[in-house]
VEXDREN-2710 file (C-alpha; in Angstrom, 1 decimal):
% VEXDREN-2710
k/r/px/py/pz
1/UNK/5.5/48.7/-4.5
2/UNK/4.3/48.1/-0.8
3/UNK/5.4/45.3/1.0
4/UNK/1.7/44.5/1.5
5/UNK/0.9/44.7/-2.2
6/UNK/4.1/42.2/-3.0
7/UNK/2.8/39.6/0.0
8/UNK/-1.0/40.4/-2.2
9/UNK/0.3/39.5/-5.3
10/UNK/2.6/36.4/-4.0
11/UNK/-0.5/34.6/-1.7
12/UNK/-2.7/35.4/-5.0
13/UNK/-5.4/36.4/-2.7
14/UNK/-8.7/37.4/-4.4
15/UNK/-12.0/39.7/-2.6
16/UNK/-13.0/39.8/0.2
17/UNK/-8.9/38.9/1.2
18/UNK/-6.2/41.3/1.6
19/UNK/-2.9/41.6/3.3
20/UNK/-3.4/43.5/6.9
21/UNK/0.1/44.2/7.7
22/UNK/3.2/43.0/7.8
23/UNK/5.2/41.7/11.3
24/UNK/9.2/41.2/10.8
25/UNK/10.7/39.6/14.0
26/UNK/14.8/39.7/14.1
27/UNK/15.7/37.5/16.8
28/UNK/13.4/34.6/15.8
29/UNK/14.1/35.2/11.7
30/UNK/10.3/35.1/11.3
31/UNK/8.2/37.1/9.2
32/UNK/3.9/37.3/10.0
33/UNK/1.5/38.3/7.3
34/UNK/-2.0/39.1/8.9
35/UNK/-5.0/38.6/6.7
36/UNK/-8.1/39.6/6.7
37/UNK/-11.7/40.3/4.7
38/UNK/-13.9/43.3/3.9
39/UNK/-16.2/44.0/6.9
40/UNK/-19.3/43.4/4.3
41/UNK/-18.1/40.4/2.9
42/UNK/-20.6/37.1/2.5
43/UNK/-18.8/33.5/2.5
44/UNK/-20.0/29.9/1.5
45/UNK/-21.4/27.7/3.9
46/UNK/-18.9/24.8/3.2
47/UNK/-21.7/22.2/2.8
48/UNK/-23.7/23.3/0.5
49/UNK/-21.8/26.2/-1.1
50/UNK/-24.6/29.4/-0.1
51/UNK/-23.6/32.4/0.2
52/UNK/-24.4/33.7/3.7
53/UNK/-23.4/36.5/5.4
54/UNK/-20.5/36.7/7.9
55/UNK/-22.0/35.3/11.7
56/UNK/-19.0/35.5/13.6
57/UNK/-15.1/34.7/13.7
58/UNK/-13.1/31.6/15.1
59/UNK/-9.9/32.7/17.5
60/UNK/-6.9/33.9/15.5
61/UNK/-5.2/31.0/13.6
62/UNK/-1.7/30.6/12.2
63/UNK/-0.4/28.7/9.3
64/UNK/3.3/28.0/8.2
65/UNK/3.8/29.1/4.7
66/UNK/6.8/29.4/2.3
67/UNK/9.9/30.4/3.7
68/UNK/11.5/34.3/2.5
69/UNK/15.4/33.1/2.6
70/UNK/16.2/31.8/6.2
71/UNK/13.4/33.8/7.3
72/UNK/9.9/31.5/8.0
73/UNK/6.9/32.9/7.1
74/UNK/3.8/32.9/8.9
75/UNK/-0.1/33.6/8.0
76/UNK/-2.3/34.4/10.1
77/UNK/-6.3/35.3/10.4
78/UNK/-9.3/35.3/11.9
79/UNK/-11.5/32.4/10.2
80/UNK/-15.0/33.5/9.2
81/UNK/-18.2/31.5/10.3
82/UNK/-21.7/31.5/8.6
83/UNK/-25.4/30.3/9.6
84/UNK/-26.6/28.5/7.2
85/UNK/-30.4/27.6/8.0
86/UNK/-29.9/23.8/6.5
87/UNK/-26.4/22.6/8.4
88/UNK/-26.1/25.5/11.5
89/UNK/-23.3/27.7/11.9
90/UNK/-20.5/26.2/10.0
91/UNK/-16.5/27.6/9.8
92/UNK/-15.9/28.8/5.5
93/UNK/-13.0/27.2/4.3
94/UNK/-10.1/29.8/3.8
95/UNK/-8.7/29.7/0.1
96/UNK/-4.5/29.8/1.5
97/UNK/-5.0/26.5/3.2
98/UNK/-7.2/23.2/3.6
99/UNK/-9.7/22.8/6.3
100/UNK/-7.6/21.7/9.8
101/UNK/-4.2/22.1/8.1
102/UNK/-1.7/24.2/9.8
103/UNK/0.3/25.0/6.4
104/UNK/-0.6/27.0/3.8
105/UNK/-1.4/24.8/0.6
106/UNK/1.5/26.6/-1.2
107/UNK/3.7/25.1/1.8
108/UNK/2.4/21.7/1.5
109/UNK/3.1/21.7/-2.2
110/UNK/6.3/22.6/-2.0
111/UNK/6.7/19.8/1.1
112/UNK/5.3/17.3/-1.1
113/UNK/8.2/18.4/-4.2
114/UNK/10.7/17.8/-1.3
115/UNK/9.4/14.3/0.0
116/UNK/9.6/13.2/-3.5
117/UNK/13.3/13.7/-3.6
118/UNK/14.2/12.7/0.1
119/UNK/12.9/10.7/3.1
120/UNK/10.5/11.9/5.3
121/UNK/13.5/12.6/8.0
122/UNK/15.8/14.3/5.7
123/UNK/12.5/16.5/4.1
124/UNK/11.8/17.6/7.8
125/UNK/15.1/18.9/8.6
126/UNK/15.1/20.9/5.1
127/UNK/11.4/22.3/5.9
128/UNK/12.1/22.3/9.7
129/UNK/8.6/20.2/10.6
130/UNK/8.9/17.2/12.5
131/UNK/8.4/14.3/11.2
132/UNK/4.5/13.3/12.3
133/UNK/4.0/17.1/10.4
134/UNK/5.4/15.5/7.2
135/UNK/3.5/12.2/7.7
136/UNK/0.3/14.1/7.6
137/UNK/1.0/17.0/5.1
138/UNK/1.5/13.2/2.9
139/UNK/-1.8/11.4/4.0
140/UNK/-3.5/14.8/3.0
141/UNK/-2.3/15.1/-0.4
142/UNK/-2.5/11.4/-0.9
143/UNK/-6.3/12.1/0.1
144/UNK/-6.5/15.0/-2.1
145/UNK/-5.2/12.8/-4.9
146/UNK/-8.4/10.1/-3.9
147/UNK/-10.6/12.8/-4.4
148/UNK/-10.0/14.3/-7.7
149/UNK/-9.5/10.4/-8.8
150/UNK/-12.0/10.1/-11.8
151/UNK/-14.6/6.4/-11.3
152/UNK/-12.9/4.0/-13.5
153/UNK/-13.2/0.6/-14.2
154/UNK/-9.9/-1.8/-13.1
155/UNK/-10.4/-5.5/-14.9
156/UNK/-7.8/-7.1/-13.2
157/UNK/-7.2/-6.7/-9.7
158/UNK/-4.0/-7.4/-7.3
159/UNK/-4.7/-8.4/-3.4
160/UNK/-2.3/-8.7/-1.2
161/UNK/-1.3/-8.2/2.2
162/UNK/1.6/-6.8/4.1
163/UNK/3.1/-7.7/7.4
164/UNK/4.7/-4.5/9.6
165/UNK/6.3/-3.9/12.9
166/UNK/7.9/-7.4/13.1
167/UNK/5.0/-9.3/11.5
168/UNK/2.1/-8.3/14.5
169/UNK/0.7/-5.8/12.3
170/UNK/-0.7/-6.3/8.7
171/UNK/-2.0/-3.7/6.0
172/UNK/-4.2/-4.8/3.0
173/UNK/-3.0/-3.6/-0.4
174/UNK/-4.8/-3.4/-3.7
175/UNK/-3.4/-2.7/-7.4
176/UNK/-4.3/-2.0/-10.9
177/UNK/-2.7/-4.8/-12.2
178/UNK/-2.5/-3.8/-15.9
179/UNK/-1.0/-0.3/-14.8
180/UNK/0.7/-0.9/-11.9
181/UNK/-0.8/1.0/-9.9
182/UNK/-1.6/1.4/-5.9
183/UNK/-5.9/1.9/-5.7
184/UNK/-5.9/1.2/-2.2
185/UNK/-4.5/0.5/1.0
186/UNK/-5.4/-0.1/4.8
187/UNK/-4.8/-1.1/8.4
188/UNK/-5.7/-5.0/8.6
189/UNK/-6.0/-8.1/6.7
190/UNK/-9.6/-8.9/7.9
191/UNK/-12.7/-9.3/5.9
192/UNK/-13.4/-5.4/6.6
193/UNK/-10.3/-4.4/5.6
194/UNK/-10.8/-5.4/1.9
195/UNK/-15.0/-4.1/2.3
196/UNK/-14.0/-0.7/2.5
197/UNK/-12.4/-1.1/-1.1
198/UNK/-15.2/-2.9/-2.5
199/UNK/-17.6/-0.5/-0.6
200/UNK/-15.9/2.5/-2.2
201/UNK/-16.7/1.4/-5.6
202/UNK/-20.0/1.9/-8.0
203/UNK/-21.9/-1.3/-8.7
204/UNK/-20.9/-0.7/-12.5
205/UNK/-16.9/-0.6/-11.6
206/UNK/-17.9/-3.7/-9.5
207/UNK/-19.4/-5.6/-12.2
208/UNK/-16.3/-4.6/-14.3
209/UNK/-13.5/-6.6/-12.8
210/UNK/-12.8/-9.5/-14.6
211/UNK/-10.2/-11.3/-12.5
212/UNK/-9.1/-11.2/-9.0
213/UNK/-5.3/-12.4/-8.3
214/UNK/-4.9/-13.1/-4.8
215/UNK/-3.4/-15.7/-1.8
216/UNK/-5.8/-18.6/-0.2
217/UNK/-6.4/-16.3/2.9
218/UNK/-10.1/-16.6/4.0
219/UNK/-11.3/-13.1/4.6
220/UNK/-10.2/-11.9/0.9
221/UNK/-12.0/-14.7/-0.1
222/UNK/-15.4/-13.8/1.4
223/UNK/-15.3/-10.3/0.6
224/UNK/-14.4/-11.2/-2.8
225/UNK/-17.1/-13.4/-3.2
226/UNK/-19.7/-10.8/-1.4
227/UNK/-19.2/-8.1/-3.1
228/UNK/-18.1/-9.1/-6.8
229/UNK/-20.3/-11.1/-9.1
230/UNK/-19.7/-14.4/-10.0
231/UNK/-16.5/-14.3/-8.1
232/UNK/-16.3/-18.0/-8.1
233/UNK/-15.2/-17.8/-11.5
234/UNK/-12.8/-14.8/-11.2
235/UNK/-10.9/-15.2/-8.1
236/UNK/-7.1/-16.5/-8.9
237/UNK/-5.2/-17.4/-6.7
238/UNK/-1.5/-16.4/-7.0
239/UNK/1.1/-18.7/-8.5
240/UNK/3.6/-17.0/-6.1
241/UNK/2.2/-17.6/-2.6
242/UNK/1.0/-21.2/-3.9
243/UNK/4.5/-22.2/-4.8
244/UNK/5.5/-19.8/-1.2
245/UNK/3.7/-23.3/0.7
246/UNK/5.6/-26.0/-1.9
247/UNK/9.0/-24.0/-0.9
248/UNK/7.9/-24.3/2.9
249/UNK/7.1/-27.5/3.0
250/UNK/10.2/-28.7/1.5
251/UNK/12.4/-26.6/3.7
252/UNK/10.1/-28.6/6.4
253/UNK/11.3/-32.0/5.1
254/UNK/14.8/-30.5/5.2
255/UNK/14.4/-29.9/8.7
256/UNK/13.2/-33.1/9.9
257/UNK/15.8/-34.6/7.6
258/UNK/18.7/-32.0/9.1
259/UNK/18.1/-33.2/12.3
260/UNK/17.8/-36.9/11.6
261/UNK/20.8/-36.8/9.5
262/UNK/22.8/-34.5/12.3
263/UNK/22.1/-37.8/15.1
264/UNK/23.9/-40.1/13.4
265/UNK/27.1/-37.5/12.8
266/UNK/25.7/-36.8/9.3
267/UNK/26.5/-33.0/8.4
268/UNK/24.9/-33.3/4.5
269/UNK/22.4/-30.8/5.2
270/UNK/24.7/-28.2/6.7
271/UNK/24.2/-24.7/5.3
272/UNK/22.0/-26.1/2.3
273/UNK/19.0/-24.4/3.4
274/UNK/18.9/-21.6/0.4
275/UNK/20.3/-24.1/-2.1
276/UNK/16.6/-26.2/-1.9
277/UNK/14.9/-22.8/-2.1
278/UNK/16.1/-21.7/-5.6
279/UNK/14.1/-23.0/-8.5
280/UNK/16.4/-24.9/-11.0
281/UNK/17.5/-22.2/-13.1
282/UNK/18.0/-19.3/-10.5
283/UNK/20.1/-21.6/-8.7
284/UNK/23.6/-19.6/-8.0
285/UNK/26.6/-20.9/-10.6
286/UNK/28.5/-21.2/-7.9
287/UNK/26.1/-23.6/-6.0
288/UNK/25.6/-26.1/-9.1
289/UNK/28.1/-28.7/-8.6
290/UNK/27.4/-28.9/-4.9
291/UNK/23.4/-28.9/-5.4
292/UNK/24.2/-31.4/-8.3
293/UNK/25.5/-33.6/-6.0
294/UNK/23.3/-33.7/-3.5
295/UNK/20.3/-34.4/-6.0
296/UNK/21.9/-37.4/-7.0
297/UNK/22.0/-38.8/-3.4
298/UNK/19.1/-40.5/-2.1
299/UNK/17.7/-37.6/0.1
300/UNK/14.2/-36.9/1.6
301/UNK/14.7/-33.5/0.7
302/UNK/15.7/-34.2/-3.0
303/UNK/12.5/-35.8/-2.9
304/UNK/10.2/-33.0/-2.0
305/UNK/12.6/-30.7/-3.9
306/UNK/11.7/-32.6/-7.4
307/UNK/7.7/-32.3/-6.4
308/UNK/8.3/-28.6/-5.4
309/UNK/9.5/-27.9/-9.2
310/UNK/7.5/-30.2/-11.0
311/UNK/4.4/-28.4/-9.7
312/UNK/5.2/-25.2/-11.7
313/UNK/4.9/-27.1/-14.7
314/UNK/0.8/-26.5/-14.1
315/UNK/1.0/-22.8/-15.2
316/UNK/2.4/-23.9/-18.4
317/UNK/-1.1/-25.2/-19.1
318/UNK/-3.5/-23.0/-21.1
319/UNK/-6.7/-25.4/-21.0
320/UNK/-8.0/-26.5/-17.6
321/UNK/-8.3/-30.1/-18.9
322/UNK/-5.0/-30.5/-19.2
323/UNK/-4.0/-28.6/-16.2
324/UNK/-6.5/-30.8/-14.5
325/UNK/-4.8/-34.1/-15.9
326/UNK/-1.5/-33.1/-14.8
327/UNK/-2.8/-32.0/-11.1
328/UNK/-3.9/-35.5/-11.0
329/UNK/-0.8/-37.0/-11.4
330/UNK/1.3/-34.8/-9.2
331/UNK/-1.0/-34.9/-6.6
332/UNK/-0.9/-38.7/-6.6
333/UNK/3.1/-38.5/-6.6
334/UNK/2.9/-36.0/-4.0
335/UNK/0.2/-37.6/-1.2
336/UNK/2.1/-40.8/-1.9
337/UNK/5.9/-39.5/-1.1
338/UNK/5.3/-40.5/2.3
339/UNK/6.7/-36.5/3.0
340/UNK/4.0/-35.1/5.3
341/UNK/4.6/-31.7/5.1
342/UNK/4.7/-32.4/1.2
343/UNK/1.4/-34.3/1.5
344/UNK/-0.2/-31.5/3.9
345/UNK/0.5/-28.6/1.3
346/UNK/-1.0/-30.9/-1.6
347/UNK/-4.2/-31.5/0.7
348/UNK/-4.4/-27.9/1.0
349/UNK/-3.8/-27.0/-3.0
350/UNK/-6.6/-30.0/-3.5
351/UNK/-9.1/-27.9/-1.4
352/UNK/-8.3/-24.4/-3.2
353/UNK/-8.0/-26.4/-7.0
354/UNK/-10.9/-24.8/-8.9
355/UNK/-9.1/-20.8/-8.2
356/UNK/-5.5/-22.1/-8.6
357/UNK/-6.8/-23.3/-12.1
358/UNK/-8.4/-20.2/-13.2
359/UNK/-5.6/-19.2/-14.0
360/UNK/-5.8/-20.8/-17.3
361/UNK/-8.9/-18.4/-18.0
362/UNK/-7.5/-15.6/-16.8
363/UNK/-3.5/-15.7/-16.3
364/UNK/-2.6/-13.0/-14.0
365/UNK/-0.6/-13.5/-10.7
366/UNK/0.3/-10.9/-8.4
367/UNK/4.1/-10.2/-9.3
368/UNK/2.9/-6.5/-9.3
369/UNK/2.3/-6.5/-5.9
370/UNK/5.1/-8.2/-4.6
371/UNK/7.1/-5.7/-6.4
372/UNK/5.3/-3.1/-4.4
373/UNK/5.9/-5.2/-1.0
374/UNK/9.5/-5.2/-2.1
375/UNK/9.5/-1.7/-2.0
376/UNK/7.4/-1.2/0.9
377/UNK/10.0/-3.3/2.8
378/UNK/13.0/-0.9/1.7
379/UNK/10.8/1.8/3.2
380/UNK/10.4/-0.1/6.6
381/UNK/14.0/0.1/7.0
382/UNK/14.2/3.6/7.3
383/UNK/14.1/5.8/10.7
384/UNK/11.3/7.6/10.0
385/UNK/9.2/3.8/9.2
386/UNK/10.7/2.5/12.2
387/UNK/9.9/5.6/14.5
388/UNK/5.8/5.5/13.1
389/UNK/5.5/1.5/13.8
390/UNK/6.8/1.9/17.2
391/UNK/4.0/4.6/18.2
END
């Protein structure tokens, strides 16, 4: 068999397409197929899928494709264009590669099988792209992927957002919280960031979320509340990030209290900043006796500690009266601790109270999500994440 019949068979090209000839190129280990068409072939018009005949051709173009051995292969061809009397003379799409890619979509396939078992540095030294090549062979597959996603209706929805390059830049992400699954992500963590999810959805799938787990930021909020209906009644907001602002504030009263203490010669505090962050039964073995006796002493910190923990007894609640009656009292007990960062994060909670207790209607929190920003932030610690936040 001829070595153009083999290349033929192996591209799978189908009329008008055929193998040319065949370039082989010793010194640089490269091997160019040439392709081309019958001379009386007609092609779609891209838009609207007529067929038109031929109108002219586009400059030769190349296009990396699977590699023969240590020998890279090359495809090249003269790209078609047709007049199409509704959209003007538009360039066919080529059935070896997608429309702007330089790689064949045999040689994107196969890219994507390596990326899955490597980073994106270690893929591009196998495939010998650079990295940026790599990065958008992904973003084209993941869009791919969007495309030939069927319409489907996701009850319960994860927000979240993500902070990258040092905390100055942000990305919104959004899950499937009942799979576990990544629907959407994008540059920002303003109102418009979290519109072009909403926007992307039918009014149907719109009308079919039941619950919305997400922090007390204020541009999720109002596009939540734009484009969802009755989103009063389904926004939740997550028992994570409001227990994130108890755990601050109390490492605040340690603080103040650190420094106090550390005037008068008083070295209590020292190194107990992690010990106050644990919940009671996370705390470290190792760390009981010590934490045990510093609750017993009569600090400010112990203080806020004990209102930190007795707050997460309101998730326990199933029936918003009683979640109601026991806000009541810890709120009291915590505006009256005389602790103002305690009493500034229970101000806040007040003002966010009817979504923090929708939770009793709906009981979802974002855990999902954080696992996802968990393994976002082992992927920022890689070269290739810190070479793409730097450009």
């Amino acid at each position: 068999m001829r070595d153009i019949d083999v290349f033929t068979k192996l591209l799978a090209l189908e009329r008008p397409w055929s193998v040319e000839r065949l370039s082989f190129d010793p010194e640089t280990k490269s091997i160019d197929i040439f392709l081309h068409h019958r001379c009386n072939a007609r092609f779609r018009c891209p838009e609207c899928g007529v067929f038109l005949p031929l109108y002219d051709h586009i400059p030769p173009r190349r296009w990396r494709h699977l590699d023969q051995g240590e020998w890279m292969t090359w495809l090249q061809a003269r790209i078609p264009r047709v007049s199409c009397l509704f959209h003007g003379i538009r360039q066919v799409r080529v059935p070896w590669a997608p429309p702007g890619a330089r790689f064949s979509l045999q040689f994107e396939k196969h890219a994507i099988d390596t990326l899955l078992e490597a980073d994106v540095l270690g893929a591009s030294r196998l495939l010998r792209i650079s990295w940026d090549e790599a990065w958008g062979i992904m973003e084209r597959a993941v869009e791919r992927g969007l495309k030939a996603k069927k319409h489907r209706i996701i009850s319960l929805l994860g927000v979240d957002e993500k902070a990258v390059a040092k905390r100055h830049k942000y990305f919104t992400l959004v899950n499937d919280l009942d799979r576990g699954t990544v629907e959407f992500i994008t540059d920002g963590h303003k109102t418009a960031s979290l519109d072009a999810y909403y926007d992307s959805l039918t009014v149907r799938q719109k009308a079919g979320i039941e619950a919305v787990a997400m922090d007390m930021w204020g541009p999720f909020i109002t596009s939540t509340l734009k484009y969802i209906p009755h989103a009063k009644d389904k926004i939740v907001f997550d028992r994570f990030h409001v227990m994130k602002h108890m755990t601050e504030g109390v490492d605040d009263v340690r603080k103040a209290e650190h420094r106090h203490l550390q005037a008068e010669g008083d070295d209590t505090l020292k190194r107990t900043k992690y010990l106050w962050l644990f919940s009671e039964e996370n705390l470290p073995e190792k760390d009981a006796e010590r934490f045990a006796g510093l609750k017993s002493m009569n600090l400010k910190t112990g203080r806020a500690w004990a209102i930190k923990e007795s707050l997460r007894d309101l998730w326990r609640y199933r029936h918003k009266g009683w979640a109601r009656r026991f806000w009541k009292k810890w709120y009291f007990w915590a505006t009256h601790s005389q602790l103002k960062p305690i009493v500034k994060v229970a101000r806040m909670l007040k003002s966010h109270l009817a979504n923090v207790l929708t939770y009793c209607d709906h009981r979802i929190t974002n855990a999902a999500s954080e696992g996802l920003n968990s393994k976002i932030q082992g992927v920022k610690k890689t070269p290739t994440v810190t070479a793409i936040s730097s450009t």
